[in-house]
C-alpha positions in Angstrom: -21.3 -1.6 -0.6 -20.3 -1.6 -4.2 -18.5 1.3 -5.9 -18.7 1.4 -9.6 -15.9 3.0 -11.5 -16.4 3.9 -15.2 -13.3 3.0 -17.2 -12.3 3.3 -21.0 -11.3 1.0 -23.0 -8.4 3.1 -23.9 -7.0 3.2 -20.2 -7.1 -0.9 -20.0 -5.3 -0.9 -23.0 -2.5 1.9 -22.3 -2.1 -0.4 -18.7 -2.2 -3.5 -20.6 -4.7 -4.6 -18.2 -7.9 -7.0 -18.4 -11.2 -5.3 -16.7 -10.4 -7.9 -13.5 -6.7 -6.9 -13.4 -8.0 -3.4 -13.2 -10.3 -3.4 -10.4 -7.5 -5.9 -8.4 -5.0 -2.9 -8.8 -7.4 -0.1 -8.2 -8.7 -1.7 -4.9 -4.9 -2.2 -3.9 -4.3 1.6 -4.8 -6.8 2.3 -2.6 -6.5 0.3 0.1 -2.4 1.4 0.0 -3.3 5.2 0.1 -5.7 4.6 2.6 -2.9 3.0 4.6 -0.6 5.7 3.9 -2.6 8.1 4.9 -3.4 6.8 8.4 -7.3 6.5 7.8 -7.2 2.2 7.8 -5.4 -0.5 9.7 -3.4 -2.6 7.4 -6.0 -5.3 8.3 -8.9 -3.5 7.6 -6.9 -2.4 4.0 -6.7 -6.3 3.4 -10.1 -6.7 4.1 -11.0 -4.2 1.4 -8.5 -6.0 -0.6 -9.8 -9.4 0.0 -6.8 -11.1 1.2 -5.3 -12.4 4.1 -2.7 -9.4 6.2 0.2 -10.9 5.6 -0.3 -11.0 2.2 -1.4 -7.7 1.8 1.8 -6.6 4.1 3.8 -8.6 1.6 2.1 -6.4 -1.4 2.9 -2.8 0.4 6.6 -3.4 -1.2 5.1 -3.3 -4.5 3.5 0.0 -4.0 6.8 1.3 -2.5 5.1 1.7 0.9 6.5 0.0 4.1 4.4 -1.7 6.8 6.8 0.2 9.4 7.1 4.0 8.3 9.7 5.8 9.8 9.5 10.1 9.7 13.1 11.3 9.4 13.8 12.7 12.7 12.9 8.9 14.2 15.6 7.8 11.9 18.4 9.9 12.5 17.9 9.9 15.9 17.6 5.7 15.7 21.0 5.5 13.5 22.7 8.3 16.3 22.0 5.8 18.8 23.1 2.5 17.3 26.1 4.8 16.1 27.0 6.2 20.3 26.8 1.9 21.0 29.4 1.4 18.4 31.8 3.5 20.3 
């Protein structure tokens, strides 16, 4: 499948990138959200990507998304326990 995404020139230049930079970031954007979201695997977000998992893993950082999320309360309750094996 091919998606085609209509672009002005004006946005390429504000982002200072070429046409190919664009449509490598915009797939990664994708691919990220789609990650974040839950809908993808990280290896099915690489595929979309084109590259290999652990360099897409390796990329997540850049988007300021982690290959392990942690919600809050898994946290907390993670640094209570290494906290009550301190003692």
């Amino acid at each position: 499948m091919e998606l085609v995404l209509d672009c002005p020139d004006s946005i390429l230049d504000t982002l200072k990138l070429t046409p190919k930079e664009f449509t490598r970031e915009a797939r990664y954007l994708l691919a990220v959200k789609l990650v974040e979201l839950g809908r993808i695997s990280t290896g099915k977000a690489a595929e979309l990507v084109g590259v290999s998992k652990p360099v897409f893993l390796m990329e997540m950082g850049r988007y300021r998304l982690s290959a392990l999320p942690l919600d809050k309360n898994q946290l907390v309750n993670d640094i209570d326990n290494i906290q009550a094996d301190l003692r």
